[in-house]
C-alpha positions as CSV (number, residue, x, y, z in Angstrom):
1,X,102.2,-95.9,8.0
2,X,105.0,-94.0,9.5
3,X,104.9,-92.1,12.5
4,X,105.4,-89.2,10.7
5,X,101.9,-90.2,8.6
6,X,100.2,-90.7,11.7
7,X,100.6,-87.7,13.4
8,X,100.1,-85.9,10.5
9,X,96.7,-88.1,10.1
10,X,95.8,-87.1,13.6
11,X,96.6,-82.8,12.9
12,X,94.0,-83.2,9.5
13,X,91.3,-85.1,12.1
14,X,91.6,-82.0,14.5
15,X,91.7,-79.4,12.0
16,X,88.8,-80.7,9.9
17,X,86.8,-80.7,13.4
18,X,87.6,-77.2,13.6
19,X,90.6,-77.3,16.2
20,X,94.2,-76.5,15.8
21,X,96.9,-78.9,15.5
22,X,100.9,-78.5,15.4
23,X,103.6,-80.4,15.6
24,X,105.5,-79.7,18.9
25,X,108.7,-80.3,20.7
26,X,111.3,-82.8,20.1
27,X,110.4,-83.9,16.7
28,X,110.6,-80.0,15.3
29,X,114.0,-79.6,16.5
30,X,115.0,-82.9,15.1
31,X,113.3,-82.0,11.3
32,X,115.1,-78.9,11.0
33,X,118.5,-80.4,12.5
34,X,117.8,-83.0,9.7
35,X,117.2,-85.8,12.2
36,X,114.9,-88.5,12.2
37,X,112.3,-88.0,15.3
38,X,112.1,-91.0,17.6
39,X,108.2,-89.8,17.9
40,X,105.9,-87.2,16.8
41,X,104.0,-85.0,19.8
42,X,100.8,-83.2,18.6
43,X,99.6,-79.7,20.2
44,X,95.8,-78.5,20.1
45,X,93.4,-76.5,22.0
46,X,91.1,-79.1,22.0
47,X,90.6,-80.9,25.6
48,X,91.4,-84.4,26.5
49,X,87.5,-85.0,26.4
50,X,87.4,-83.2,23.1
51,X,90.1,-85.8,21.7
52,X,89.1,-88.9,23.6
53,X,85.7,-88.0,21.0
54,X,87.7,-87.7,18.0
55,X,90.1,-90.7,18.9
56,X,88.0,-93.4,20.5
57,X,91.5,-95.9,20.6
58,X,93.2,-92.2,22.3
59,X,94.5,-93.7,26.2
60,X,94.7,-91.2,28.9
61,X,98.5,-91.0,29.9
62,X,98.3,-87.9,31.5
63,X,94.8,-86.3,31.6
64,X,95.2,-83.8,34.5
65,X,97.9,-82.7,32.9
66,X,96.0,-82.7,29.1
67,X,98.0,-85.3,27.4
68,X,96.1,-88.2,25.4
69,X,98.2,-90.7,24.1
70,X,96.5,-91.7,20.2
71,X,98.3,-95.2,19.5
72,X,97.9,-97.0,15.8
73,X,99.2,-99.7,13.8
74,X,102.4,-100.1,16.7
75,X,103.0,-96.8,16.8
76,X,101.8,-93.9,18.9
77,X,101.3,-89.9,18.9
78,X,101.0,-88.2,22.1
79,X,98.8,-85.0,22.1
80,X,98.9,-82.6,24.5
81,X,96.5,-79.6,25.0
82,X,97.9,-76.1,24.8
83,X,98.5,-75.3,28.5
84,X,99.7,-73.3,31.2
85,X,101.1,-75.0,34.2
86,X,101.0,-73.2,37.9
87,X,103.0,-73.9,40.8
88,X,105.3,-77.1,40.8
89,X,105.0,-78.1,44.8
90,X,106.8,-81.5,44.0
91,X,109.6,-80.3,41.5
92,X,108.3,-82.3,38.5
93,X,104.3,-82.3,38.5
94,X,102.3,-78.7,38.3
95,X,99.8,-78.3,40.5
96,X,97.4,-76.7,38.6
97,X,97.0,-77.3,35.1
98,X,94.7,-74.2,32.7
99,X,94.3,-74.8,29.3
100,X,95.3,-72.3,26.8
101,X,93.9,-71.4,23.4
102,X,97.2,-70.6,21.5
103,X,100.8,-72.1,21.0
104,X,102.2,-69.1,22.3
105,X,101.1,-69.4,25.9
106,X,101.9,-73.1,25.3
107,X,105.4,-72.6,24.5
108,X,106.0,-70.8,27.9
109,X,105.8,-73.4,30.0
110,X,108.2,-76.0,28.0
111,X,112.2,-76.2,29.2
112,X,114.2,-75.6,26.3
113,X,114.3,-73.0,23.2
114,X,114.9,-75.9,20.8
115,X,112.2,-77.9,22.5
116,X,109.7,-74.8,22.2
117,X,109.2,-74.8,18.1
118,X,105.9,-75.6,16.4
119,X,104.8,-76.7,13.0
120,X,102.2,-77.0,10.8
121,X,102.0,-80.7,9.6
122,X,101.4,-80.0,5.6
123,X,103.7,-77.0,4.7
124,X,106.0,-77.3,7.5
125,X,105.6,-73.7,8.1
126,X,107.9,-73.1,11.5
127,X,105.9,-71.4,14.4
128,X,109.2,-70.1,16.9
129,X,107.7,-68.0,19.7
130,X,111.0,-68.3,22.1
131,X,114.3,-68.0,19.8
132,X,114.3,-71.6,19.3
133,X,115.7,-71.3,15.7
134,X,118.4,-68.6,16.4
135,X,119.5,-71.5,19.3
136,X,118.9,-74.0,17.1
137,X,121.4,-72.4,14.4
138,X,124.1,-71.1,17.3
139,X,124.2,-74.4,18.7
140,X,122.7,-73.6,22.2
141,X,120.9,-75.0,24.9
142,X,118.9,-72.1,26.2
143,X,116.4,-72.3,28.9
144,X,112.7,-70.6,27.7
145,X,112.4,-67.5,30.2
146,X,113.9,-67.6,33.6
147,X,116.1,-71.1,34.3
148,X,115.8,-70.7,38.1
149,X,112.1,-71.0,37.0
150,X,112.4,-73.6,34.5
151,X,114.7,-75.5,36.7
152,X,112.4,-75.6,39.7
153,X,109.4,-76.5,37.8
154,X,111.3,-79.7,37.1
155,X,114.8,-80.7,38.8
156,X,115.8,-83.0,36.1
157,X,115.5,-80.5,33.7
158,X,119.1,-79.4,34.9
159,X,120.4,-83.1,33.3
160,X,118.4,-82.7,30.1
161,X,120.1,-79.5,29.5
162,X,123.5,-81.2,30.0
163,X,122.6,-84.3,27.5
164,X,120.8,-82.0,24.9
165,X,124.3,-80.2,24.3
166,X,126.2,-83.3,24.4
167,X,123.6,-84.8,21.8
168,X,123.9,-82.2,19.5
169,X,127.5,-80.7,20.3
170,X,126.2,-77.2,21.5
171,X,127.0,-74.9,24.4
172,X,124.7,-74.5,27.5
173,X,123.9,-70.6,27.5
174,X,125.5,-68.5,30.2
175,X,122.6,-67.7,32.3
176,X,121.2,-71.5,32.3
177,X,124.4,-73.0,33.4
178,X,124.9,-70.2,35.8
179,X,121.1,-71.3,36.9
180,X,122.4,-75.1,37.1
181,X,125.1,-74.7,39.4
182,X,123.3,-72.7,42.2
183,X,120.1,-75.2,41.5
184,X,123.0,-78.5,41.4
185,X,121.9,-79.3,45.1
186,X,118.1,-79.8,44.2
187,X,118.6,-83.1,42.0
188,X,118.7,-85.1,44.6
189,X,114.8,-84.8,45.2
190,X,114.6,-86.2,41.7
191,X,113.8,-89.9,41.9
192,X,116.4,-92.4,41.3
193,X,114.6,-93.6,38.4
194,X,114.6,-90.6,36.3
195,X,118.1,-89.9,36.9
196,X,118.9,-94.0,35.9
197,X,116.6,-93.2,32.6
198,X,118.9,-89.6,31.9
199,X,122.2,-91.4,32.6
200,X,121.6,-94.3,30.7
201,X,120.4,-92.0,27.6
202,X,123.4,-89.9,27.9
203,X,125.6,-92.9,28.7
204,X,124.0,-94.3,24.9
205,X,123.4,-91.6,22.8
206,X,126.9,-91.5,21.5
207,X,128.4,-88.9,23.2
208,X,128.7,-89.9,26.4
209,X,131.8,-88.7,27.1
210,X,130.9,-85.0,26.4
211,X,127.9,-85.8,28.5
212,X,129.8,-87.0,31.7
213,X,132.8,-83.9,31.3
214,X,129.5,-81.4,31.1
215,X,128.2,-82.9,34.1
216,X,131.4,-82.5,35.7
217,X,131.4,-78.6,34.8
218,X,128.2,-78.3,35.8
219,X,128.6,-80.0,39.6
220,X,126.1,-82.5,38.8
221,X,128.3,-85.1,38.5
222,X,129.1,-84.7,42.4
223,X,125.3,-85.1,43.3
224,X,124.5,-88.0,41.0
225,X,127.5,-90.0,40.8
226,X,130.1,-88.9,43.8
227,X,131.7,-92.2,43.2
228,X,132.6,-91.2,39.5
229,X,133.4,-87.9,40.5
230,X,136.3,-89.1,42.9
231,X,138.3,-90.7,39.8
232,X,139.7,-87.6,39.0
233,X,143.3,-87.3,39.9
234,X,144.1,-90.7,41.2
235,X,147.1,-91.3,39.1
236,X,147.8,-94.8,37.5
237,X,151.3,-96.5,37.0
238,X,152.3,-95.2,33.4
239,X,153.4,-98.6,31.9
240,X,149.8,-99.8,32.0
241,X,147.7,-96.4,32.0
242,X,150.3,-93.7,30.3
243,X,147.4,-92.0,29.1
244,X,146.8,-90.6,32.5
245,X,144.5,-90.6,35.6
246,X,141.5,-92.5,36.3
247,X,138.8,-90.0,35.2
248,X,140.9,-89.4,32.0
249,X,140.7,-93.3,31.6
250,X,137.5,-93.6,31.2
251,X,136.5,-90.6,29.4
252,X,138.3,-92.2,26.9
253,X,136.6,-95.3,26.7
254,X,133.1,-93.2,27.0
255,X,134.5,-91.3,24.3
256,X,134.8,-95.2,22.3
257,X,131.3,-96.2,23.1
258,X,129.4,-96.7,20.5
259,X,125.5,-94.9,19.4
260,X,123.1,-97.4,20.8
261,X,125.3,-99.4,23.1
262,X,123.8,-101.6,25.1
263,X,123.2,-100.1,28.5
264,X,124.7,-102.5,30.8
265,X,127.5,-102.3,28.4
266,X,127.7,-98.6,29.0
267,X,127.0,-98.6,32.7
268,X,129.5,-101.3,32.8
269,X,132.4,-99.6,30.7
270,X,131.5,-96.0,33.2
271,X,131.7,-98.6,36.7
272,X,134.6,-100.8,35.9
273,X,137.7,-99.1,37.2
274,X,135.5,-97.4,40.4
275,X,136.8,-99.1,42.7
276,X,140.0,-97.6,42.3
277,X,139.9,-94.5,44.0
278,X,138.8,-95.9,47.5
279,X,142.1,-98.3,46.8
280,X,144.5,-96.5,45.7
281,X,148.3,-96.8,47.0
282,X,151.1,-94.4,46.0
283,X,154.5,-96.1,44.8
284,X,155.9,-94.7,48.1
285,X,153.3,-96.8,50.2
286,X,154.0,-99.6,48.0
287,X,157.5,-99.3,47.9
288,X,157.5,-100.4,43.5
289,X,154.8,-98.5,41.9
290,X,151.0,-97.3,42.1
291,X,148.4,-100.1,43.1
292,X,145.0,-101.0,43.6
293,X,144.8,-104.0,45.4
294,X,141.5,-105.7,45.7
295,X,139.7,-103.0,43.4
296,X,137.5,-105.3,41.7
297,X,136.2,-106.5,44.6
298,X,135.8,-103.3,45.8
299,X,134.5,-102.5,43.0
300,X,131.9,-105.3,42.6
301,X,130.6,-103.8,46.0
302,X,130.1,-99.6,44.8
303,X,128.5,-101.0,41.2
304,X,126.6,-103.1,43.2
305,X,125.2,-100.0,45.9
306,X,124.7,-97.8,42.4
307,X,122.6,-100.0,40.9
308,X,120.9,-100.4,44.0
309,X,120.5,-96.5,44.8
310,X,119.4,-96.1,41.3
311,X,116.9,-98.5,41.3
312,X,118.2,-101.1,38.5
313,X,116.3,-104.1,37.8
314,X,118.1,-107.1,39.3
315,X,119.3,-108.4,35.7
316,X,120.8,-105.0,34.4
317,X,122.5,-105.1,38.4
318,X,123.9,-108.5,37.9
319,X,125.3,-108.1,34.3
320,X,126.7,-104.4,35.0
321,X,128.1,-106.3,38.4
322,X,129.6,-109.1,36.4
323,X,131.4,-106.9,33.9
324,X,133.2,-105.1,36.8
325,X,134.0,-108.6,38.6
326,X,135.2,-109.9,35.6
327,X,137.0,-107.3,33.3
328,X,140.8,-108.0,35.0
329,X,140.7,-111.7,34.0
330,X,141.2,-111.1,30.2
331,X,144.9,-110.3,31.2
332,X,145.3,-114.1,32.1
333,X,143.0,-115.9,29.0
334,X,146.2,-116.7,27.0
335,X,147.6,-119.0,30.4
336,X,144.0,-120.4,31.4
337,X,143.2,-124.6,30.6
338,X,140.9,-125.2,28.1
339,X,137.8,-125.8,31.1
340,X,138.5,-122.3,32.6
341,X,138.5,-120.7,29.1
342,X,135.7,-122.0,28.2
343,X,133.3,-121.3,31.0
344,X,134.6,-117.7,30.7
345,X,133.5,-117.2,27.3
346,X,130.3,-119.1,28.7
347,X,129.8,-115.9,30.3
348,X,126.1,-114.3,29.9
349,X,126.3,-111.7,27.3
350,X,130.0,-112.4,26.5
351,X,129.9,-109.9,23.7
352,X,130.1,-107.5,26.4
353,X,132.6,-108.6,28.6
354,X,135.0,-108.6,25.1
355,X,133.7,-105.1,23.7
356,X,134.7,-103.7,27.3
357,X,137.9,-105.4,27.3
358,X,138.4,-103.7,24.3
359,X,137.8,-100.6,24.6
360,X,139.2,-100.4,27.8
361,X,142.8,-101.6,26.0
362,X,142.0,-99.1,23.4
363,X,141.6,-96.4,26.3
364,X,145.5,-97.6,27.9
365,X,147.7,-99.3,26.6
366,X,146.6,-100.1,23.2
367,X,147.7,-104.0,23.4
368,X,144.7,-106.2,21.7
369,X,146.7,-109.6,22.2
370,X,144.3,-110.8,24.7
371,X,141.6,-109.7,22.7
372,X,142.6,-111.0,19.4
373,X,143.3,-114.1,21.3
374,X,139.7,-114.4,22.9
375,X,138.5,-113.3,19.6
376,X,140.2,-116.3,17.5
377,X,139.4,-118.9,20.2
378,X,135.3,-117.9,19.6
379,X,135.9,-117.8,15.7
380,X,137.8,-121.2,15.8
381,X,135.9,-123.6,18.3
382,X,132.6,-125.0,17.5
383,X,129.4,-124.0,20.0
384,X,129.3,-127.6,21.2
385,X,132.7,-127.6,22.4
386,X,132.6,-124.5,24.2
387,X,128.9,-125.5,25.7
388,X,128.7,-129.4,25.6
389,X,126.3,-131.5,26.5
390,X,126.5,-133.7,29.6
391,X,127.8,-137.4,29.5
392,X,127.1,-138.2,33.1
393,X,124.2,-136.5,35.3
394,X,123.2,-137.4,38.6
395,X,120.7,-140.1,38.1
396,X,123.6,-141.8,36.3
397,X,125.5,-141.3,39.7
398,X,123.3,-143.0,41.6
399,X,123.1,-146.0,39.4
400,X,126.6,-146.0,40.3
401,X,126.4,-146.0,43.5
402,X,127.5,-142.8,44.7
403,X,125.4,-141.2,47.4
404,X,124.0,-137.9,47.1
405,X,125.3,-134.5,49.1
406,X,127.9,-132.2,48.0
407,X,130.3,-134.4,46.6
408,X,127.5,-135.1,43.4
409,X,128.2,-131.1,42.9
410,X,132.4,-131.9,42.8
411,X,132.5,-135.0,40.9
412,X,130.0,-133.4,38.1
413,X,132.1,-130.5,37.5
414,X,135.4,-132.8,37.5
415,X,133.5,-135.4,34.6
416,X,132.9,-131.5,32.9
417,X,136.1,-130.1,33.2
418,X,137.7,-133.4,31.6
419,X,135.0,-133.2,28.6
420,X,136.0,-129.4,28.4
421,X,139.7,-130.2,28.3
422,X,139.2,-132.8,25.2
423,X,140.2,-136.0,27.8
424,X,136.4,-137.9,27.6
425,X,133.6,-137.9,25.1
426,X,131.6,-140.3,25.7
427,X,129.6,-141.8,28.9
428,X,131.0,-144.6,29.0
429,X,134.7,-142.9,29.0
430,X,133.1,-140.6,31.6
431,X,131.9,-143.6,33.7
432,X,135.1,-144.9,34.0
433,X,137.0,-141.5,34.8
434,X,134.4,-141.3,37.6
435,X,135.3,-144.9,39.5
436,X,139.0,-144.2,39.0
437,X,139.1,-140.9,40.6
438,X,135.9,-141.0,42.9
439,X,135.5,-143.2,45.7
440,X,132.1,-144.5,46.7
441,X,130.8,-144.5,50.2
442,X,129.0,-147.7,51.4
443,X,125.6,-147.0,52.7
444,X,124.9,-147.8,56.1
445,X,123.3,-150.8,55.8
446,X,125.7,-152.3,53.4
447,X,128.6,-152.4,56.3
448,X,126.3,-153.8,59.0
């Protein structure tokens, strides 16, 4: 059964109990923009108590508000009854919820004219009481009714309109962007996790670089992300960047990103270079050319606070961390010893680290040397080279008399560099590298 099937399943169960029963929202606009819908959403007049009936398995995701979520075989319909919301105190929730009996009053309270269609499950007859075809078919984003009103119902709604018309490649409409602008200040009482959850979908959804230039236009980009925001005009040196500034340089590897990147990929490829505005120097400063001294570090420290103030879990904030520490050292791959190359590519998640290397080349320069080089050393060196297993532990250096303390921690990554560089293979090898370049200290009660 396809999600499709089930939600269509759950419209004949209504109707044959003598309610109505469309198909709402997202998954309309995507059918008639010849999409596949990520899910199906269900719209009735029949209450949350009225369903729960007709659905035993239905879960109660959002009752007060009417929404029942109806899950089946791994996948899951939400239906919501036909509703009209009043007063938004908080900027997201209403505070009073009435229940409607038709799709028209429904429609009113939704954000979008493309996000406002209904239709019938069998004959996909198309119910469009707000424009949302003629939008659909111009290509805009057009808020339903007033957008000051839409927008302070629900704050983030201001982002959605901005990644809907990257999504599809449409224009937000005059009066909503107009809206957006004087509204821009009122984002910040959205919580940082919605605004994570909207950034990372427009950051992923493969056009993530129309996204971040409509953000720009619309000043959200200065309330969300300030520290992305101040990459535009600090000028690089030409000979590695002749494309241009900052902000143009990664726009173009936004632009590169591919649909359903990973996100720590995408947060990483958007963070990378942003610690160079805070670090910039001016040829004249330097007295040679334009530098950035100590911008990954730098760097490593904004990401760092972002991921914080956004609310990241710690392994997304440690990976998108490590791909902003680490993306300069591909420039010095082709000179490292066999040890240091291979507890790079020992990285976690690698793949990442290289696809951002990449496309940042791809975004500068254009020079894939160190990539094709990185590339050839993977294809060419068996796993158990790159990651092998130990010869010597610590038990084994305690049999040998070596006391325990930091020095353990030294001599073990000298026994691994020497296996990583080809020079020992075996323990006993290993065993013998140890006592000619590690001295032993006496215990205590041997020199009495």
């Amino acid at each position: 059964m396809s999600a499709r099937e089930l939600a269509n399943s759950i419209c004949e169960m209504l109707q044959r109990n003598k309610h109505q029963a469309l198909l709402v929202g997202g998954c309309v606009r995507d059918l008639l923009l010849g999409r596949e819908p990520a899910d199906f959403d269900v719209a009735t007049e029949a209450t949350p108590v009225e369903v729960a009936g007709l659905f035993p398995e239905s879960v109660a995701v959002g009752a007060q508000f009417g929404v029942m979520l109806i899950p089946k075989n791994g996948l899951k319909v939400e239906v919501a009854t036909f509703r009209s919301d009043m007063g938004y105190s908080d900027g997201r929730h209403p505070d009073r919820v009435v229940y409607s009996k038709t799709p028209q009053e429904d429609v009113q309270r939704r954000d979008f004219t493309i996000n406002g269609l209904l239709m019938r499950h069998d004959n996909c007859e198309v119910l469009d009481f707000v424009g949302g075809q003629r939008d659909l078919s111009a290509g805009v984003i057009r808020a339903i009714g007033d957008p000051e009103v839409r927008f302070a119902e629900d704050k983030l709604r201001m982002m959605r309109a901005v990644r809907f018309a990257a999504r599809f490649g449409f224009q937000v409409q005059e009066a909503t962007f107009r809206a957006i602008r004087r509204r821009v200040r009122e984002v910040q009482q959205v919580s940082p996790e919605r605004i994570r959850e909207e950034l990372t979908k427009m950051l992923t959804e493969g056009a993530a670089r129309r996204a971040f230039e409509l953000l720009d236009e619309t000043w959200l980009l200065g309330q969300v992300l300030p520290e992305i925001a101040a990459m535009k005009g600090v000028e690089q040196p030409p000979g590695f960047h002749p494309e241009g500034d900052v902000w143009i340089h990664t726009r173009l590897m936004l632009e590169q990103l591919a649909k359903g990147a990973s996100p720590t990929l995408a947060w990483g490829v958007l963070l990378h270079d942003v610690g160079k505005p805070p670090t910039f120097q001016s040829a004249e400063e330097t007295g040679d050319r334009i530098r950035f001294n100590h911008h990954v570090d730098v760097g490593v420290k904004i990401a760092e606070e972002i991921c914080r103030r956004l609310r990241f879990s710690n392994e997304d904030a440690e990976q998108i961390a490590a791909l902003v520490e680490n993306h300069m050292r591909f420039g010095a791959v082709e000179a490292m010893k066999k040890a240091t190359l291979k507890r790079f590519v020992r990285l976690p998640r690698f793949d990442e680290h290289l696809e951002l290397h990449r496309l940042d080349c791809l975004s500068s320069h254009r020079h894939l040397d160190s990539y094709q080089f990185v590339q050839h050393f993977l294809d060419e060196t068996p796993p158990e080279q790159v990651r092998p297993e130990r010869v010597l532990t610590g038990d084994d250096l305690l049999a040998m008399g070596f006391q325990p303390g930091p020095e353990f921690a030294r001599i073990l990554r000298g026994v691994e560099d020497a296996q990583l560089e080809g020079q020992l293979k075996t323990k006993e090898q290993a065993t013998e590298y140890v006592l000619r370049n590690f001295k032993r200290k006496q215990k205590k009660d041997e020199l009495s």
